[in-house]
Every structure is written in C-alpha cells, then in structure tokens.
N, C-alpha and C positions, 0 to 999 in steps of 0.2 A: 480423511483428507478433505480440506475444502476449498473449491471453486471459489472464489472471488471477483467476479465481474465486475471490469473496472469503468466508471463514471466521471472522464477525467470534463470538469467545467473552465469553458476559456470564452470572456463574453458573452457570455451567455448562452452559451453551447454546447453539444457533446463534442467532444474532436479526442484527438489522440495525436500525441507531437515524435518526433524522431529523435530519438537519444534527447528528449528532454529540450529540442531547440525551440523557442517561440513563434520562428520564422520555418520553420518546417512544422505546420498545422494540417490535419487533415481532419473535418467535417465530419462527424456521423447521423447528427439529429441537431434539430435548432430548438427542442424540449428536452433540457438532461434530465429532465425527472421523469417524462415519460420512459425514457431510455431505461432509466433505473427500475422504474415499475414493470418494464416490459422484462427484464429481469425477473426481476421478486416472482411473475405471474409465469413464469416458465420453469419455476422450484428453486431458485437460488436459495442457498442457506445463509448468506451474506451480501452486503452489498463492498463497497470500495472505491469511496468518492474521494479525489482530487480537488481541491480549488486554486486550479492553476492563476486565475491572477490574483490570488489572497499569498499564492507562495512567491511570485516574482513580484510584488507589492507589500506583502510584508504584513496586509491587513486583510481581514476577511471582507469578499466581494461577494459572493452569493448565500449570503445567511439565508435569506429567505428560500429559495430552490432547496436548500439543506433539509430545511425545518419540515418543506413539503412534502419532501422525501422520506423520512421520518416517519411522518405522521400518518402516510399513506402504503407507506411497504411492507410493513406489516412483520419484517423480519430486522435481525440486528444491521449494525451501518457503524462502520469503520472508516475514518475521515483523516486526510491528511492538508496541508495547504496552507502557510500563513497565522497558524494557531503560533504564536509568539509570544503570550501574554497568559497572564491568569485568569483575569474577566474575559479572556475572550475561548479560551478553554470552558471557562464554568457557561457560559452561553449556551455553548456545541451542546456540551451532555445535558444541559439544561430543556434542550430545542427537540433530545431527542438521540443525537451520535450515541452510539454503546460505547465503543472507544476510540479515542485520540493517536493520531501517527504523526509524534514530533521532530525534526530532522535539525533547524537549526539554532532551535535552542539547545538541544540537546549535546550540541555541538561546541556550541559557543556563550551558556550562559549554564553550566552545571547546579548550579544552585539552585537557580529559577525550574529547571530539569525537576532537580530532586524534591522541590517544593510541590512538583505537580502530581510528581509521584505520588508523595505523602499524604496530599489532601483525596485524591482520587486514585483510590489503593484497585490494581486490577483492570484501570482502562489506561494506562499510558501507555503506548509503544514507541518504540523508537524507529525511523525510517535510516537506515545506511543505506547511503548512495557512493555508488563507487566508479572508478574507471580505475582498470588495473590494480583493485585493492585501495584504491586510494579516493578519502571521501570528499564530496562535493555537499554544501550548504547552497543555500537563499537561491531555490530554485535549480540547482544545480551549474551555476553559474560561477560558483565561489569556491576554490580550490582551501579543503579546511586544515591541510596540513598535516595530515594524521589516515593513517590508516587504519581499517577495519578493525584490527585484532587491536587497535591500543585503545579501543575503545569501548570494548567489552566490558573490563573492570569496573569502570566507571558506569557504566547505564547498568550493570549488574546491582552493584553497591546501592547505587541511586532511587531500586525498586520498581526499574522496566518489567510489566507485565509481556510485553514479546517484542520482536525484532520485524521489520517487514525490509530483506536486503534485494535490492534493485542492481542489474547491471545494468550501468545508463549505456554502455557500448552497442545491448543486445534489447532496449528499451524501444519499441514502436519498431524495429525493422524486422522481427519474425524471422529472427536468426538460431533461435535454438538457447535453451536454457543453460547455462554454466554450472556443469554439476561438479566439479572440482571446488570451486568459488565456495557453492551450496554445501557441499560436502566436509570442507573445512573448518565452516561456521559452526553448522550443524556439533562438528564433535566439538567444539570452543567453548559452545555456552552452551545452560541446563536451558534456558529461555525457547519457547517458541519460535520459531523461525517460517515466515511466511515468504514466497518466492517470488519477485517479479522480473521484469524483464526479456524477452525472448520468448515469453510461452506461445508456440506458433502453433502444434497440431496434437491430436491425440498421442502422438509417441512422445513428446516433451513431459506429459502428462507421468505418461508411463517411466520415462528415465525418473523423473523426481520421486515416482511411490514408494521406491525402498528405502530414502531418506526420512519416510515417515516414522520408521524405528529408531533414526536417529533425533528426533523433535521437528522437524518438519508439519508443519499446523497447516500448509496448506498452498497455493498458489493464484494470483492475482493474472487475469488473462483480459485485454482489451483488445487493440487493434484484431487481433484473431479470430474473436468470437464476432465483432463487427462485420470485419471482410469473408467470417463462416471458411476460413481455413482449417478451425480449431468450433464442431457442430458443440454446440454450447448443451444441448443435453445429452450429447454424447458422454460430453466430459464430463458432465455433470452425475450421469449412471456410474460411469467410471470412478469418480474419485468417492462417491457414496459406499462404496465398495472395498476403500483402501482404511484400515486401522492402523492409528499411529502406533507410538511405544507405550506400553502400560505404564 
C-alpha cells in the first residue's frame, strides 16, 4: 500500500483547499518543492502534485516547480492539474512526471483520453471526482453529468493504467474516508484504485488496508500529514507493511 503525500500548487505555493473551493485556501509552505523534497527525505515512495491553477485555468502554470521536483526527489511523481492537451502531457513525462492523472479530458474529450492512452501505455490515470457518486470536471467546478460507474467502461476500454477517486465532500476537511464509495469501485474495476479525500488519521489508513485485496494501490494524504493529525511515518511504516492482492 502506498502513502501518497499530497503537493497540491496554487500561486506559487503549497496550500491545500476545502472540498476543492479556491476561496477556501489554506497555506502550508511558500516552496512546494521543498514541501515535496521534505517528503521524498522522510521515505516517501511517491510523490502527488496537483497544479491547482493549471486545473481552474485549463493551462499548465508551474511547469518549472514540476520539472524541479523531478529532477530532485529522487523518487516517482504522479501529477494531476490542467494536463488537457498532448504537447502538454508529452512535456510532464518529458520534465520527468512517471505518470499523468487526467480528469477532464477524460471526461469530456474520449478520444483525445484514448489517444493518451495509446501513445503513453502505463502512465495515464484517470482522476473521478465525485459528490454523491456524481462526477465533477475543470477543477471540480463543473457538474459532468455522469456518474462514477458509467464511466468505468469507457477509461477501461480506452487503456487507463489506474483510477485515483476523490470525495470532494470529504476532500481538505479530515472527515474520514468513504469506504463504501472506495469499496464499490474497488469491486467495479480490475484497475488500480488510489484513494483520496478524507484521509485524516492512522485509523483511515487502517479502514482502507483490507481494500488492498481488492485493488486498492494506495492512498493520497495532505491537509493531515500537514496539520500532523495523520504522523506521516507513522503511516508511512504502516502502509509499508499492507500487501495488496496478488
């Protein structure tokens, strides 16, 4: 099971937002790349950068922070944010990302989706964002019509390497993880399934481990490991410790 310490970038900053709002920001470091190294240097097996305003903008805003990130952490980096485009996908892995988390193209431009797929076999994942089952695009701003399950088939077909599903309800307020949610996914698709949302303390940790046998890859923690509700090599010995399904 892997810890995912999350690196979400807004202005040039670490912050971490409330159910996704941009008007509820809270500060953690004004270097998201030290933030992220200070990670890597305390054993992360991954990183999990955001570029929050490359996802409410539509463009990528901190290529450079990326690239430094990268080139300095010494471990893989899983990026989400604004990647909308092909040149600007082949960039990311170019700079250095292992792999890409697309949410609204993946959503709203299938082909372009399946095209990313095909050319970069093994690093595309797909981001579902939800409230109540029900998914949200371009920043989580945009109600997509469609819920969770009808869009399995399709990012199946289309050659998603994993899933990373978000509850924006339980996103930044350290409410507790949705294992029902998690649980249903989990049996829906053979896909990887990465968990965000909610993850507030070592026992969220522990509710998600036995989903590991069901494809569960791992869990995405920020606000937590920030505010040290959730001791970041706590969880880190901990989830070192949980084997998924063979």
């Amino acid at each position: 099971m892997i810890l995912f310490p999350a690196v979400d970038i807004k202005d040039g900053r670490c912050v971490r937002l409330e159910q996704g709002r941009a008007d509820a920001v809270t500060v953690f470091g004004d270097d998201p790349a030290e933030c992220a190294l200070g990670w890597a240097r305390l054993g992360a097996q991954w990183l999990h950068i955001v570029d929050l305003d490359g996802a409410f903008s539509g463009q990528p805003r901190n290529f450079g922070l990326v690239r430094r990130i990268c080139a300095e952490a010494g471990i893989p980096v899983q990026l989400g944010g604004g990647v909308r485009d092909l040149g600007t996908a082949t960039a990311y892995l170019q700079a250095g990302v292992t792999r890409l988390i697309i949410g609204t193209v993946a959503l709203e431009d299938p082909d372009l989706f399946a095209e990313l797929c095909a050319k970069f076999p093994g690093k595309i994942g797909v981001s579902l964002d939800a409230v109540d089952g029900r998914l949200k695009s371009r920043g989580w701003v945009a109600d997509a019509g469609l819920a969770v399950m009808d869009m399995l088939p399709r990012i199946e077909s289309a050659g998603a390497a994993f899933i990373v599903y978000t509850d924006i309800s339980r996103d930044g307020m350290q409410s507790g993880v949705n294992i029902p949610a998690l649980t249903a996914l989990c049996e829906a698709t053979k896909l990887p399934v990465v968990a965000a949302g909610g993850v507030t303390s070592l026992d969220d940790l522990k509710a998600l481990a036995p989903l590991c046998e069901k494809g569960l890859q791992g869990a995405i923690s920020g606000r937590a490991i920030y505010a040290s509700s959730l001791d970041f090599t706590e969880g880190l010995a901990f989830t070192k410790g949980v084997q998924g399904a063979a």
